[in-house]
N, C-alpha and C positions, 0 to 999 in steps of 0.2 A: 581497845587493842593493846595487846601486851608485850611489849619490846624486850628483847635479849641485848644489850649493846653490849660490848668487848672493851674491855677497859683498856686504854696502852701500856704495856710493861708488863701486864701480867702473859700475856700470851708470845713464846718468842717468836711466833711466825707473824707478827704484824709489821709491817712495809715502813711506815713513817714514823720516824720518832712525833711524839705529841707531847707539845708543848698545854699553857693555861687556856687554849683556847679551843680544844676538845671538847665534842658536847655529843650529842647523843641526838640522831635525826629527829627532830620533830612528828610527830603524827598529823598527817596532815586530812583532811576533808570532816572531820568530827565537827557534827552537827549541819552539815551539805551535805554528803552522802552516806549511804548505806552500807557498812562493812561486808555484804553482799558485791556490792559496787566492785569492779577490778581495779579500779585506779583509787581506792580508798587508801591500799598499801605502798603508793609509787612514793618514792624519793626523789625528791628534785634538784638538780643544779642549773644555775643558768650565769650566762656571761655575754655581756650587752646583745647581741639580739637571738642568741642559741639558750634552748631550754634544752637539757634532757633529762627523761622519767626512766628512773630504775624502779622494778617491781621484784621486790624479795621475796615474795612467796612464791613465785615461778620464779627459780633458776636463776635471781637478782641479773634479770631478760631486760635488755634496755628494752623499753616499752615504748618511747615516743622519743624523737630527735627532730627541733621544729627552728625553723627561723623567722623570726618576726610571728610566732604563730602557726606559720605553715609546716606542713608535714613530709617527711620525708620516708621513712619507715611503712612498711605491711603493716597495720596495726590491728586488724580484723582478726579475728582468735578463728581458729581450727576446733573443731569437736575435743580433739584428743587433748589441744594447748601447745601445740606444736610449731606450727608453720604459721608465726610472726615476728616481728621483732627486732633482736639479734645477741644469739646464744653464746656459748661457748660449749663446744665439747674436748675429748682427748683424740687422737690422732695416734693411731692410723686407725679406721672406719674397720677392718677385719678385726678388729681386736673386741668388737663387741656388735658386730654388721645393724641392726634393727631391731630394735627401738633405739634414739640415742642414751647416750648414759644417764646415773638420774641425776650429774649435774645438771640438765639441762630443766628438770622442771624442778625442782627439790629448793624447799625455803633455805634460803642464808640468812646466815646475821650479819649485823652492821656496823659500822662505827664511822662519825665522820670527823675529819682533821680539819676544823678553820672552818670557813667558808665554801669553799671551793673542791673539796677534794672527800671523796665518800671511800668504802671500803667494804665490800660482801666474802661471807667466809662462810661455804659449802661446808655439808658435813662430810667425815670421812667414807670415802664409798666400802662398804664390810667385805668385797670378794676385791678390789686390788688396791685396796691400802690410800686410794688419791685422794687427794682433797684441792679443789679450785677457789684460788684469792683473787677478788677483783680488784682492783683500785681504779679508782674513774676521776680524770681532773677536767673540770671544766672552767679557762680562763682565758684574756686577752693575752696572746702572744705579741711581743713585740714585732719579730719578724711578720709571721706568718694571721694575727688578727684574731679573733674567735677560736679556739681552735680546744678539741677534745680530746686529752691523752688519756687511752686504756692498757694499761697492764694487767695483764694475765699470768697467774701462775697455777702451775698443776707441783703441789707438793706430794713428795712420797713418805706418808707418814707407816708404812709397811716395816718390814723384814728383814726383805730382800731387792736387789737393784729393779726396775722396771725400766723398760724402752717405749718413750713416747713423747710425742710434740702437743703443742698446743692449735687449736683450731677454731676462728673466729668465723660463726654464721650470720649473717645478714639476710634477713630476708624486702626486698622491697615489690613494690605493685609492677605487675609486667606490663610498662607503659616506658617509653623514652627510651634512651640510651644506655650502652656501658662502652667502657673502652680501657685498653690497656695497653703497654709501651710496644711498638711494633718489632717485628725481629724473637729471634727466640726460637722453642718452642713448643707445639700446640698439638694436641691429640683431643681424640672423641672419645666419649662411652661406647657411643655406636656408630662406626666408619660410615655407613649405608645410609646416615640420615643427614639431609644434608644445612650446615649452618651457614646463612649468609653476613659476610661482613665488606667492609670497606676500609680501606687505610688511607688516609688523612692528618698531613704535619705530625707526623713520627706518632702514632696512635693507629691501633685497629678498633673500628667502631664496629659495636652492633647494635641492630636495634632490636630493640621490644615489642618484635610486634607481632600479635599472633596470627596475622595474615603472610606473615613470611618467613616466621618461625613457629609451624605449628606442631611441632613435637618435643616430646620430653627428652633432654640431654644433657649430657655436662661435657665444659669444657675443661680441659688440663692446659695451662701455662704455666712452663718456664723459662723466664727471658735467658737471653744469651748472656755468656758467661765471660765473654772480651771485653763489653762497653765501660769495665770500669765502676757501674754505678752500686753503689752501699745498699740503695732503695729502691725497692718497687711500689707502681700506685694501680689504682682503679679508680676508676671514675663513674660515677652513674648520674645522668641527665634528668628528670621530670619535670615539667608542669613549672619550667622559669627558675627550677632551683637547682646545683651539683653539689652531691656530695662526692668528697677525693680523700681517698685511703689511702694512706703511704704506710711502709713497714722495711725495716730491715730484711733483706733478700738472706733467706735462710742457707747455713755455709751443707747444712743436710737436710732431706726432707723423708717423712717418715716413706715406708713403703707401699704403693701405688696410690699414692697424689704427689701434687705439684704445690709448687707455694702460690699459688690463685688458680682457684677451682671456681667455675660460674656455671651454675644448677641455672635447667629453662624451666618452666613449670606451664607452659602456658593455657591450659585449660583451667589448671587451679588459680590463674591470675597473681604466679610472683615470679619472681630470679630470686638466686641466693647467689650475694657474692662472697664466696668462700676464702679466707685468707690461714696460710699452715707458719707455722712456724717450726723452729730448729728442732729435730730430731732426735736424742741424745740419752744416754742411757743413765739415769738417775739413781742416784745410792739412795738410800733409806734416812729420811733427814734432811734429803736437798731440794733443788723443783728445777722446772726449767719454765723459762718465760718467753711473752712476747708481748710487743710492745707496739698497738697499733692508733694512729693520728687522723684523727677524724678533721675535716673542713667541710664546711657547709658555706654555702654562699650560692649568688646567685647566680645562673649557668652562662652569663656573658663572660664573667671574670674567671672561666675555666683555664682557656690556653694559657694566662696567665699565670695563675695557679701552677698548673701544670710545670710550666720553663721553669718556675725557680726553685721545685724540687729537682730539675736535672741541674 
């Protein structure tokens, strides 16, 4: 396999200065598996019991997110290479309706800073100038324990200005829960179908279940705009484990979503929990970002979790 790595300093759009301990991702499974194999290309970071696999030749797609091993992420591939994961596309969804863009499947290159911290650099897309930077850290936080920082950047390497936000897709298996801060508000794709939830200790839950959510929908959340808070999260429940997304509550959002969009799927067997970021009209040369905090742990230690982002 033949690696592109990005050296620091030569490119000014790289994120971390790099110091002598800059190296160049290892290749990893040569001689175990088959460069046929899809996990032949994954990049790994791990930090005491959180593993996660980035795969650069699809859309540098987080591929697996696991604790102690276990799995949290859709990981089963779609025909197309679509619907696993979790992508990034641009924002807002009219601006290019179906297929998503070809960040979403289009090889990056790579570079990684230390131990702990990786970096994928999209090619320039040829009809609107963008190009998507990932940076992924994966360390113990003192506060908060395990804990996954993703930055997103869509630069404008164009012309002329461009209007767009950044849009983080998750896709997970349609089993358990999700939930999100209660208060706000909440709209349908389609008013007539109807979603069941419950609210519980300032959270609206719903479940994943295809006997009581048996139709394709999305939901739009935007919290209320009085309580104060910097942050918004999401939470999703499975099989003994939570994963909890927190992000900056965007001061704009592009037009028609919300900053947490959760796609049902349920015959295809996922949710996407959709997270937007800030809206804002980019000069040629700059980007806009978003900045999203992954926890994993196990689903007792939720509520907890939960109180000490409020």
């Amino acid at each position: 396999m033949r690696l592109k790595i990005i050296i620091c300093g030569i490119m000014s759009f790289v994120l971390t200065a790099c110091g002598n301990d800059s190296t160049a991702i290892p290749e990893k499974g040569k001689g175990q598996l088959s460069p046929d194999d899809p996990t032949f290309h994954y990049q790994t970071l791990t930090a005491g019991p959180l593993r996660m696999d980035v795969d650069p030749k699809v859309g540098a797609r987080i591929a697996s997110f696991t604790y102690e091993g276990k799995e949290i992420l859709k990981t089963e591939r779609d025909e197309n290479n679509w619907q696993w994961g979790s992508t990034v596309w641009t924002s807002p969804q009219s601006h290019w309706n179906w297929p998503p863009p070809m960040f979403d499947t289009a090889e990056y290159e790579f570079s990684q800073t230390g131990e702990n911290r990786m970096h994928f650099y999209s090619p320039v897309d040829k009809e609107t100038g963008m190009q998507v930077i990932k940076s992924i850290r994966l360390a113990v936080d003192e506060a908060r324990g395990p804990l996954a920082t993703l930055r997103y950047q869509v630069y404008n390497r164009g012309s002329a200005p461009v209007e767009v936000a950044v849009w983080e897709n998750t896709r997970l298996p349609f089993s358990g829960t999700t939930s999100y801060p209660a208060g706000g508000e909440v709209s349908f794709s389609d008013d007539e179908l109807i979603v069941t939830t419950r609210e519980t200790d300032g959270a609206v839950v719903l479940d994943l279940d295809a006997s009581t959510q048996p139709n394709k929908q999305k939901i739009y959340y935007s919290p209320a705009k009085d309580t104060g808070k910097r942050y918004i999260y999401n939470a999703y429940v499975n099989d003994g484990l939570a994963l909890l997304k927190s992000w900056r509550l965007p001061a704009n959002v592009a037009p028609e979503q919300a900053p947490l969009e959760i796609y049902l799927a349920p015959e295809e067997g996922f949710a996407e929990l959709e997270v937007q970021g800030n809206y804002k009209t980019v000069a040629p040369g700059k980007f806009v970002d978003l900045v999203v905090f992954w926890q994993l742990f196990p689903a007792e230690e939720l509520e907890r979790r939960v109180a000490a982002l409020r």
